[in-house]
VONU-135512 format. One line per 8 residues: their letters; for each residue x, y, z of N, C-alpha, C, CB. Coordinates in Angstrom, 2 decimals, decimal comma, padded with zeros to 5 digits. Glycine has a CB too. Layout:
a> X:Y:Z:X:Y:Z:X:Y:Z:X:Y:Z ~ ...
This chain:
xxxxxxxx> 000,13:017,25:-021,34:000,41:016,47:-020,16:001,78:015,80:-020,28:-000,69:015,41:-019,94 ~ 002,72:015,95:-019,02:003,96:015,31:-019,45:003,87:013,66:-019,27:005,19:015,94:-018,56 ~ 004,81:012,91:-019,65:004,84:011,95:-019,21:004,66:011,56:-018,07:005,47:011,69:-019,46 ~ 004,43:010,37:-017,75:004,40:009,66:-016,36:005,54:008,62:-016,35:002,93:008,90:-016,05 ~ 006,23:008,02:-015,35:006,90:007,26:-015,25:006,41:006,63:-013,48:008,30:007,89:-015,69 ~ 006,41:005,24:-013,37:006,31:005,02:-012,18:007,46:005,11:-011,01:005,85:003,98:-012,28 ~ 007,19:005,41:-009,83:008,71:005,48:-009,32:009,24:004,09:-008,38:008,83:006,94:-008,28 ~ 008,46:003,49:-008,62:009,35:002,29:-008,86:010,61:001,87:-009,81:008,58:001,51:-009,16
xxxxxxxx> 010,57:002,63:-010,64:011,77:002,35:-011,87:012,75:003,64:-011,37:011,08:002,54:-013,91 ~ 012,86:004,06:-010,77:013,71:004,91:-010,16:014,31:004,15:-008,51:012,78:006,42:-010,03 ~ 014,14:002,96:-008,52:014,33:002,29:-007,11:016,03:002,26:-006,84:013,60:000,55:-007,11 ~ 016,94:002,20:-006,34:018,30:002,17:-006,37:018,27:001,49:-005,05:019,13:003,55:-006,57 ~ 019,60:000,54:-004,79:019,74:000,17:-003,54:021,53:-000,46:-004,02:018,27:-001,04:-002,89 ~ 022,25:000,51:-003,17:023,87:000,76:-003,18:024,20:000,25:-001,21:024,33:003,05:-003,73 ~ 024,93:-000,93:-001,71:026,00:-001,20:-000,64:027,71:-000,90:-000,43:025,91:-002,44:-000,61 ~ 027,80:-000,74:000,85:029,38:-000,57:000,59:029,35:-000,99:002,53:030,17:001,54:-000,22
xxxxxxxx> 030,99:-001,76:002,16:031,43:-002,59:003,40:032,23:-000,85:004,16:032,87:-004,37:002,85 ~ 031,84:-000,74:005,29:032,38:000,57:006,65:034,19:000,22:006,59:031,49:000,04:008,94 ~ 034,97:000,62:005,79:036,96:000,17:005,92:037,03:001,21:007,01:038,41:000,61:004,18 ~ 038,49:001,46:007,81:039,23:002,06:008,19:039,26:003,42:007,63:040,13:001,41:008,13 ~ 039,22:003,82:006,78:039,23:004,71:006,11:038,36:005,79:006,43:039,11:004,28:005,11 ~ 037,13:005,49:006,42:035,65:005,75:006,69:035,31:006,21:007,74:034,90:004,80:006,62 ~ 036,05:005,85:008,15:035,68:005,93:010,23:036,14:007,52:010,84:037,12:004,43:011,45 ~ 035,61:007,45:012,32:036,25:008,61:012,91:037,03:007,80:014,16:035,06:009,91:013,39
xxxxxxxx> 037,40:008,47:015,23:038,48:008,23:015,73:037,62:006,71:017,13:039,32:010,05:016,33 ~ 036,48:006,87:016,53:035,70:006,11:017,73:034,84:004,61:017,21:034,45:007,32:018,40 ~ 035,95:004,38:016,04:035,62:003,54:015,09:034,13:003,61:014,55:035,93:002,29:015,59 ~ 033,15:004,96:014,24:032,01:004,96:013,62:032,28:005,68:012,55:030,95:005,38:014,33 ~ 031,68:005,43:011,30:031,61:005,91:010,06:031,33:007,49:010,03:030,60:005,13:009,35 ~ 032,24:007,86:009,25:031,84:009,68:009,72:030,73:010,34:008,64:033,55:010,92:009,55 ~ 030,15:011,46:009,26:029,14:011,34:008,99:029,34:012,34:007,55:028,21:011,60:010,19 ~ 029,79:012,66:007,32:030,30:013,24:006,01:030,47:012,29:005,01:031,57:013,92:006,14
xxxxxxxx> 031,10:011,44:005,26:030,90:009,79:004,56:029,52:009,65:003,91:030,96:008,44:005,83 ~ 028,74:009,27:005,10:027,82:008,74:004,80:026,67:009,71:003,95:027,48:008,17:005,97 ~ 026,95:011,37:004,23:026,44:012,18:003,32:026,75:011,55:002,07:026,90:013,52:003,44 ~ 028,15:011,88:001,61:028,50:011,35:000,37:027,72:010,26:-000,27:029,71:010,95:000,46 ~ 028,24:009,14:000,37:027,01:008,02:-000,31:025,46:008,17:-000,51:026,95:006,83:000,53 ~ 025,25:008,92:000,52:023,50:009,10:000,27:023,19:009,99:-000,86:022,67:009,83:001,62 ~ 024,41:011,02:-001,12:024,20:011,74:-002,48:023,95:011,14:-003,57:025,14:012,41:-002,85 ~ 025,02:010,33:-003,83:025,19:009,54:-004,88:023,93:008,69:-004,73:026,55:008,80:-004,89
xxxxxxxx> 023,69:007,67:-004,43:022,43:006,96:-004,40:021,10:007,65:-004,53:022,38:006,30:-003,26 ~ 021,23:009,01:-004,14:019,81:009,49:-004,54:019,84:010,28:-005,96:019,20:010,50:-003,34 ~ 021,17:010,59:-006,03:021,21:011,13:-007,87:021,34:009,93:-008,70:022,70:012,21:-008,39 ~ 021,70:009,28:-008,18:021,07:007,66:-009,51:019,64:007,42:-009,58:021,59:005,78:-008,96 ~ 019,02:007,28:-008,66:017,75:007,54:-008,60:017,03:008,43:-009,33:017,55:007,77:-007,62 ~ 017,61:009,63:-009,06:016,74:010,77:-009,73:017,09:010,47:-011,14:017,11:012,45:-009,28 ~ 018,74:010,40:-011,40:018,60:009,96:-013,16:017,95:008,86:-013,67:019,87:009,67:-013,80 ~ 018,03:008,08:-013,19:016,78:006,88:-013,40:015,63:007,30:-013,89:016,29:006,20:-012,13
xxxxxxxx> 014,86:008,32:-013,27:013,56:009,17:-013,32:013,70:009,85:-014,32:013,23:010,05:-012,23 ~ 014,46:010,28:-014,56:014,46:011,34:-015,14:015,25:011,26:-016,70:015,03:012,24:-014,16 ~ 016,09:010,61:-016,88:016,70:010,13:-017,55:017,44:011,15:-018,28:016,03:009,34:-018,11 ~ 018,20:012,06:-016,89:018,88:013,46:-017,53:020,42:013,70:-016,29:017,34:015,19:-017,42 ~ 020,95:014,56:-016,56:022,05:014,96:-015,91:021,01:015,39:-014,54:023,09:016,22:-016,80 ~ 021,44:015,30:-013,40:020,97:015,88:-012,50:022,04:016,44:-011,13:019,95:014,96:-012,21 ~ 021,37:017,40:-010,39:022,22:018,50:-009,90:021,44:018,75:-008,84:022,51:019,74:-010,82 ~ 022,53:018,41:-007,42:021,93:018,17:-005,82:021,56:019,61:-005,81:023,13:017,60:-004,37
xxxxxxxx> 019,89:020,47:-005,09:019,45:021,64:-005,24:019,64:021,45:-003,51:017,93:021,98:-006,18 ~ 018,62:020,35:-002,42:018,70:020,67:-001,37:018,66:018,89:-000,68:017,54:021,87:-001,07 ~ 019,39:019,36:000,84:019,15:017,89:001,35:018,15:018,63:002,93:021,12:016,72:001,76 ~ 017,26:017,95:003,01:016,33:017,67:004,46:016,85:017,10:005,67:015,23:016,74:004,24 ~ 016,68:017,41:006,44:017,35:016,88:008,05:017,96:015,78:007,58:016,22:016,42:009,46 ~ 018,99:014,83:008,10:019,47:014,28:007,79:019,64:013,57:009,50:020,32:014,86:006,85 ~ 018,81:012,48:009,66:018,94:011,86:011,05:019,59:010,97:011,13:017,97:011,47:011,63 ~ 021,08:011,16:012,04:021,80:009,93:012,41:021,25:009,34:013,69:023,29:010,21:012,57
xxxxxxxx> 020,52:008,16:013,54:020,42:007,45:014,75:020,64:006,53:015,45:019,89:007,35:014,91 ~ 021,59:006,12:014,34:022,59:004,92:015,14:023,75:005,11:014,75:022,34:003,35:014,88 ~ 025,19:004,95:015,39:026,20:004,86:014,81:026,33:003,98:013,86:026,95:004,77:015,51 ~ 027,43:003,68:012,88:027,88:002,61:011,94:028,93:002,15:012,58:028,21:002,99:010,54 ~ 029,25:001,00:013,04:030,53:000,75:013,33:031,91:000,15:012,23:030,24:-000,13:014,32 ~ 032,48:000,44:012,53:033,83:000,10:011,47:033,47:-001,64:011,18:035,79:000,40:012,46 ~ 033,59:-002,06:009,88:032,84:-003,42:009,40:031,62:-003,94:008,75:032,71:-003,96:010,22 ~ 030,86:-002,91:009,64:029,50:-002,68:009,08:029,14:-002,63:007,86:029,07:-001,74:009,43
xxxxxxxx> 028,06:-003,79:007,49:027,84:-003,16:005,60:026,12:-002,52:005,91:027,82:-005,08:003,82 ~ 026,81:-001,02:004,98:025,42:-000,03:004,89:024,48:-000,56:003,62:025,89:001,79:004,55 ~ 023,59:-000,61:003,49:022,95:-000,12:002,27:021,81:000,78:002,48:022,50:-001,22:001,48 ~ 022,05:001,46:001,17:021,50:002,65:001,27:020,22:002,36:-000,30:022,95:004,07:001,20 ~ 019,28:002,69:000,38:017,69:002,44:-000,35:017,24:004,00:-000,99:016,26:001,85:001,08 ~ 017,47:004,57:-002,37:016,72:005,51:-002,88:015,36:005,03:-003,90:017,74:006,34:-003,59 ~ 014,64:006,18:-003,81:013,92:006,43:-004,78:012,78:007,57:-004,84:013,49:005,33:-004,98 ~ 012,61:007,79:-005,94:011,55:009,43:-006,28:010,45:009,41:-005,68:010,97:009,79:-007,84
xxxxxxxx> 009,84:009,95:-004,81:009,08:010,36:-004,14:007,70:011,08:-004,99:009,88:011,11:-003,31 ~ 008,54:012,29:-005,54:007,62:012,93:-006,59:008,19:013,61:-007,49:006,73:013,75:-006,14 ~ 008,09:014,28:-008,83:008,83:015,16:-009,51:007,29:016,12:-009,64:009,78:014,48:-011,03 ~ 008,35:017,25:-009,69:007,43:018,96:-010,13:008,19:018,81:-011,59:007,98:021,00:-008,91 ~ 008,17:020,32:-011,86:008,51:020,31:-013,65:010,12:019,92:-013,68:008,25:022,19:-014,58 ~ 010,80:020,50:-012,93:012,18:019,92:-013,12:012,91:019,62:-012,21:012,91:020,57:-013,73 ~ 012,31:019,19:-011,01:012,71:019,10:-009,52:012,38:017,58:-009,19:011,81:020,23:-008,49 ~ 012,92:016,95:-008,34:012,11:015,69:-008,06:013,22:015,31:-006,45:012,18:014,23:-009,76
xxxxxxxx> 012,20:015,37:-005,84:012,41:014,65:-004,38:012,69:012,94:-004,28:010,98:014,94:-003,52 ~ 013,76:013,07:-003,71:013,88:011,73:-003,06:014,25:011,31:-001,60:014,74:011,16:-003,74 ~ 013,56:010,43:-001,36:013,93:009,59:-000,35:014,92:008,50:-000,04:013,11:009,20:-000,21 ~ 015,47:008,59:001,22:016,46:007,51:001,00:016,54:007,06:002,76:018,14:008,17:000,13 ~ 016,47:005,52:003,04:016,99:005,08:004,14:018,38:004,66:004,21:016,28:004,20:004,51 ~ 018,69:004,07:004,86:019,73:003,97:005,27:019,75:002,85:006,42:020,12:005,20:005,56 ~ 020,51:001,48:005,75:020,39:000,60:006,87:022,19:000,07:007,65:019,40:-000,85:006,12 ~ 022,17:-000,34:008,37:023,83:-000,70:009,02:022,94:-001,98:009,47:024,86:000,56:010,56
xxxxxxxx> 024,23:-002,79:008,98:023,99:-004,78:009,23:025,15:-005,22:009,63:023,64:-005,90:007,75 ~ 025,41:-006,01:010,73:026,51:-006,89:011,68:026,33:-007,98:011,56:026,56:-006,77:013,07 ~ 027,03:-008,38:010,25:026,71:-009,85:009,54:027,20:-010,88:010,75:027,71:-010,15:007,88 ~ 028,29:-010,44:011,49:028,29:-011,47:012,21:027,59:-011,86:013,67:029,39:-011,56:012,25 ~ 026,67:-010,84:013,88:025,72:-010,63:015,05:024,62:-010,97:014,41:025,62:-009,23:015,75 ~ 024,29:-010,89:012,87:023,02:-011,03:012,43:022,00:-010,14:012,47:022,63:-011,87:012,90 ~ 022,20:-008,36:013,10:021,42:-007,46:013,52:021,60:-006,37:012,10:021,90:-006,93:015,12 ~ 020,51:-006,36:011,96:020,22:-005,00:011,02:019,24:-003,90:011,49:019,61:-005,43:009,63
xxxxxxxx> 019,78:-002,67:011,55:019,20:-001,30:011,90:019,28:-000,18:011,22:019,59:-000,91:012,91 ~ 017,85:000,31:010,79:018,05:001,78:010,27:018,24:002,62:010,70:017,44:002,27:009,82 ~ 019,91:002,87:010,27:020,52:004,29:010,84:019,77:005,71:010,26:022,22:004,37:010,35 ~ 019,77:005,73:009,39:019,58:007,02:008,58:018,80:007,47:007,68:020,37:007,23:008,08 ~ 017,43:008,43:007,33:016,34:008,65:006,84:016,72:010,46:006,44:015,07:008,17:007,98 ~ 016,23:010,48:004,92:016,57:011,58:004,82:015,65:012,16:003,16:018,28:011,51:004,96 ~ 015,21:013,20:003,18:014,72:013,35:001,40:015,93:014,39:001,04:012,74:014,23:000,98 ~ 016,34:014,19:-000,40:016,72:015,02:-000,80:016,24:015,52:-002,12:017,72:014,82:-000,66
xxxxxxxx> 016,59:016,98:-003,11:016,14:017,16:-003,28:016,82:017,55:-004,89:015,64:017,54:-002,33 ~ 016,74:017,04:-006,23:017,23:017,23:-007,26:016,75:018,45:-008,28:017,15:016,10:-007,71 ~ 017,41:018,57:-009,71:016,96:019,39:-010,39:017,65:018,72:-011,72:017,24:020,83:-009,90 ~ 016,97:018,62:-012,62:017,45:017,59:-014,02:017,82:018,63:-014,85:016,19:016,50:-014,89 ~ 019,13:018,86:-015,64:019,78:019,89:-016,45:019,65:019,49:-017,96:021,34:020,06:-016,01 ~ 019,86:020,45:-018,76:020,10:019,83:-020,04:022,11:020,14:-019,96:018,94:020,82:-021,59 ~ 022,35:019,83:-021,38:023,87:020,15:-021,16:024,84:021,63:-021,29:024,43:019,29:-022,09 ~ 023,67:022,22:-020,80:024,39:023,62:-020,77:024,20:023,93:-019,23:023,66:024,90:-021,86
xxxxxxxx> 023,51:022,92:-018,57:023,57:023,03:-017,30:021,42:024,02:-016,95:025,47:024,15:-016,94 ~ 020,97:024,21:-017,49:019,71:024,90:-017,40:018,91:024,06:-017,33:019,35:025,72:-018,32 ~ 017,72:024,16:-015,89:016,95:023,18:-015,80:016,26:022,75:-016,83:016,26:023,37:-014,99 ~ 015,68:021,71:-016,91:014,60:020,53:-018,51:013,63:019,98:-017,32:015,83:018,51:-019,74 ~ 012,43:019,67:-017,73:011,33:018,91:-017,58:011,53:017,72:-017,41:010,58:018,99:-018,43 ~ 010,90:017,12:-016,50:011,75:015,77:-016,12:009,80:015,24:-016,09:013,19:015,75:-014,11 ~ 009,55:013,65:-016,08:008,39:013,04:-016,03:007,70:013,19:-014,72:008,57:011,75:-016,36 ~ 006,49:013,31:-014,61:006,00:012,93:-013,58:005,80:011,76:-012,83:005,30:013,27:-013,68
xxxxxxxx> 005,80:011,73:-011,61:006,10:010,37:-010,77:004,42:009,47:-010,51:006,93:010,96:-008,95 ~ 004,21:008,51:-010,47:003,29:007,83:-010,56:003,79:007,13:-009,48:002,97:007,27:-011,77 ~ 002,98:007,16:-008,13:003,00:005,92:-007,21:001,88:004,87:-007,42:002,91:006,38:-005,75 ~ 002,34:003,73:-007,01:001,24:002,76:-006,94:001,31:001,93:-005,80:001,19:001,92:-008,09 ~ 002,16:002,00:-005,44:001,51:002,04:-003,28:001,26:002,38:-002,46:001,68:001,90:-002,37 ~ 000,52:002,28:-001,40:-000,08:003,10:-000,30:001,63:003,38:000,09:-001,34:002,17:001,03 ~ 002,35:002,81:000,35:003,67:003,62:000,76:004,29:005,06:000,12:004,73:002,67:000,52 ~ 004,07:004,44:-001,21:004,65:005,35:-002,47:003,83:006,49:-002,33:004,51:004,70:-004,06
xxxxxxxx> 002,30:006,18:-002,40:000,94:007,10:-002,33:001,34:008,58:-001,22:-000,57:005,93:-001,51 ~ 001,55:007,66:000,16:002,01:008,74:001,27:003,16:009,46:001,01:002,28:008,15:002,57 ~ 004,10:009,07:000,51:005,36:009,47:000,22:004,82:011,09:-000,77:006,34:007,99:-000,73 ~ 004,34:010,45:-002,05:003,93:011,30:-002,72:002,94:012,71:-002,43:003,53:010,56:-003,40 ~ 002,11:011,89:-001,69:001,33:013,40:-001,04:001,84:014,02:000,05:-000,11:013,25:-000,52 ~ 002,72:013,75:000,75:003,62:014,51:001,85:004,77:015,58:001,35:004,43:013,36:002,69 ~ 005,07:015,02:-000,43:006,03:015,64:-000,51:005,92:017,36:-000,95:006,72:014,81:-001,33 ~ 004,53:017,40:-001,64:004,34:019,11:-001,90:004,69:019,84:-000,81:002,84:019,62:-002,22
xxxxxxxx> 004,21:019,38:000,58:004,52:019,89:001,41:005,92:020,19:002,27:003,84:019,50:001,77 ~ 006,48:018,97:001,87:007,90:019,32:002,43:008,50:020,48:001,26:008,99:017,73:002,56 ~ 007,97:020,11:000,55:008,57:020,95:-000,82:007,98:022,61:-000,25:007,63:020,26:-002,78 ~ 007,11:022,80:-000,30:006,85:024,32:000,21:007,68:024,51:001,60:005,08:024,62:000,52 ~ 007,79:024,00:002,44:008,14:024,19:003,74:010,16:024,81:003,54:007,74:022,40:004,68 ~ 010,66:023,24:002,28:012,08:023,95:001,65:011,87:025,31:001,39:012,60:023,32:000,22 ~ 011,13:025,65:000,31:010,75:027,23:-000,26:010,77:028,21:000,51:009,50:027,44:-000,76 ~ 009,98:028,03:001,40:009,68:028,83:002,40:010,95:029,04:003,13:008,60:028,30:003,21
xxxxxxxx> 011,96:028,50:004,00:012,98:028,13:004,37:014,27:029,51:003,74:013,04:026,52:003,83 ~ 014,19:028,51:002,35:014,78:028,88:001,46:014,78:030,84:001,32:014,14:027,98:000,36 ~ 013,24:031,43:001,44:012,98:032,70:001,47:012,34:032,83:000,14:014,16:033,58:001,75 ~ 012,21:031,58:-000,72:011,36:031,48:-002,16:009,71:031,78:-001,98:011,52:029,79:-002,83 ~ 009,71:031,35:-001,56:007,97:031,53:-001,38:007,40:031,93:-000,10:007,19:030,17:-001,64 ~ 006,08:032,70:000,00:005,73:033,19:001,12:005,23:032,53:002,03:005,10:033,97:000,98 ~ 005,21:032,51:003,36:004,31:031,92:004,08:003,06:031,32:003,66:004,08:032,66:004,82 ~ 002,58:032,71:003,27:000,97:032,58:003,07:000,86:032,27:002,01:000,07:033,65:003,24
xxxxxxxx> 001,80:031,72:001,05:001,74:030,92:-000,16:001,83:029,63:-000,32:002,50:031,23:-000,85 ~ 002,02:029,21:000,94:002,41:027,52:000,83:000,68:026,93:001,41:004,16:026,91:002,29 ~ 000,23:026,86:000,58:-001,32:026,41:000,93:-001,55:025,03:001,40:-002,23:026,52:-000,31 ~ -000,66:024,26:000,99:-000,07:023,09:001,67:-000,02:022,73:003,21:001,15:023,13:001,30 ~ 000,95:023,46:003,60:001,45:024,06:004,95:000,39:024,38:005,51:002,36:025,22:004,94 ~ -000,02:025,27:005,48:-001,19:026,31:005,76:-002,29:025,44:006,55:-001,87:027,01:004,24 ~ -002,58:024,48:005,35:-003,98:023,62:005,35:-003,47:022,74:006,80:-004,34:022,42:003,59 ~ -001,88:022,30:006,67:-002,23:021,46:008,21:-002,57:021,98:009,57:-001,10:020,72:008,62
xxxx> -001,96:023,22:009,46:-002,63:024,30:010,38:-003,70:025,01:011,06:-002,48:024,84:010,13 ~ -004,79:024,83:009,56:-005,48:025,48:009,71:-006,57:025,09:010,49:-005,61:025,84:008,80 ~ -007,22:025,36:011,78:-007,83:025,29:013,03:-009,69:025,50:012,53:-007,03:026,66:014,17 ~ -009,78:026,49:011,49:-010,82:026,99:011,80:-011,77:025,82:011,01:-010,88:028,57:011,42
């Protein structure tokens, strides 16, 4: 049995103030930007978990639903969802705050999806994830399934192999 680790100890939460820089021509944070940061915040996370080199495999829809406006401070909320043998999903929100309006809104919700290397670069066994909240709990049992649905996607696994999938489907 591998280890367990809870994924609470994989929690990350990274701010950064929206500069000039950042922006597109309509003063909102571009969204390539904000990819970037969400990378990073969810591979700290996963190394957290994992306590190994890790290497972005896939990212999940990625919903912008609010702009960021230029000023805006984001923070961005990761953490492990679940790990398989050397894979481990994460989740990450994404909030935009107008310190001087006092309004905070979650822009952006997204899982992505890691793979822990040793140093020749070849996947290693990473711990298994232990939730202990009904949040964490849901998180965790939703994720086999997003995980087959990637596969599937991907052209890795068959339809009729994702039993996961299947089961929400299944009518009879």
């Amino acid at each position: 049995m591998r280890k367990q680790k809870p994924v609470r100890e994989s929690f990350v939460s990274m701010t950064e103030l929206v500069l000039p820089n950042d922006t597109n021509t309509l003063n909102n944070l571009m969204g390539g930007r904000m990819m970037h940061l969400m990378d990073i915040a969810a591979a700290v996370s996963a190394q957290r978990h994992s306590n190994r080199i890790v290497v972005t495999a896939s990212v999940d829809n990625v919903s912008f639903r609010e702009g960021i406006k230029l000023g805006s401070v984001v923070t961005l909320e990761a953490q492990v969802t679940r790990a398989f043998s050397s894979s481990m999903e994460v989740h990450i929100n994404v909030w935009a705050e107008d310190i001087p309006s006092g309004t905070k809104v979650k822009s952006n919700e997204a899982f992505f999806t890691f793979v822990a290397v040793d140093q020749s670069g070849r996947p290693i066994d990473v711990p298994d994830a232990l939730a202990e909240t009904p949040v964490e709990q849901e998180l965790y049992d939703g994720a086999l399934r997003r995980r087959q649905l990637r596969l599937v996607l991907a052209g890795r696994l068959k339809p009729d192999e994702a039993t996961e999938l299947k089961a929400l489907f299944d009518l009879a």
